[in-house]
N, C-alpha and C positions, 0 to 999 in steps of 0.2 A: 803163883801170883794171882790171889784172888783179889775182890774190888774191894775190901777192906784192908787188904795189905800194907798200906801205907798206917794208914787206922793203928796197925799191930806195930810198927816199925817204932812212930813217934810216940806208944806208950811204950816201948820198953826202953827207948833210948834216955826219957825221962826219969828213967828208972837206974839210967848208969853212971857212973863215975866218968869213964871215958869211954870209947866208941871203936873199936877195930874193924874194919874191914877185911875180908879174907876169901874172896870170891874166886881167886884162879885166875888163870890164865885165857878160861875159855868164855870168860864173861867179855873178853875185846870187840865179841861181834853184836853183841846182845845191847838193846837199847836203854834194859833197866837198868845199868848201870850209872849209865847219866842221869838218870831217874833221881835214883835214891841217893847219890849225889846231889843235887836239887836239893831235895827234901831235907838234907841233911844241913844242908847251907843255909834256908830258910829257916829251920829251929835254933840257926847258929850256931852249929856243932860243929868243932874241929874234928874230923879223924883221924884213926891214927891208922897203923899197919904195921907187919911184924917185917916185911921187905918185900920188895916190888920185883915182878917179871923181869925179863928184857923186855917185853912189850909194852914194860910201866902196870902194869895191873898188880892189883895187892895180891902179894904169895899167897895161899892156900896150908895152913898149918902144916898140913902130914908131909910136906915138902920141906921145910925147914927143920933146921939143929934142936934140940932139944936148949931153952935157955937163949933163946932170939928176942931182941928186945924190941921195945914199940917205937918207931916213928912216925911224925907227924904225917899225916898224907894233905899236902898241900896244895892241888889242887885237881880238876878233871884230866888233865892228861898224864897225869900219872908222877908227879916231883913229890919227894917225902923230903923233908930236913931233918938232919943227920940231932941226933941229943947232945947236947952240951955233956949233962948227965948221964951216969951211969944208967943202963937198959931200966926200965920198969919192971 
């Protein structure tokens, strides 16, 4: 987390289609997470997430199934809504 970090963030989100989060479980204590939340709300970016902790935190890939599909992450404490549609 350098002081351009954000800087990095918002040009490459610019740069996406959509937006995944996938931080783990162990980001629940850490403050940047609300952070980059923030930030992410401010450019108006929905994200999304591949499925949530029990603690509510976005899974971490190499934790999930292979073929796990995106859900909306809707808001800081951790609620995704479920796809109408098929997985992305």
């Amino acid at each position: 987390m350098g002081r351009y970090n954000d800087r990095h963030i918002e040009a490459a989100v610019r740069e996406c289609e959509r937006v995944v989060l996938a931080w783990g479980v162990h980001a629940a204590r850490l403050e940047r997470r609300r952070e980059v939340l923030e930030l992410l709300q401010r450019m108006g970016i929905e994200p999304h997430c591949l499925r949530l902790t029990a603690s509510g935190q976005s899974e971490h890939p190499l934790r999930l199934p292979l073929g796990s599909g995106l859900v909306r992450y809707l808001d800081q404490v951790g609620k995704v809504e479920k796809p109408d549609a098929p997985p992305l």
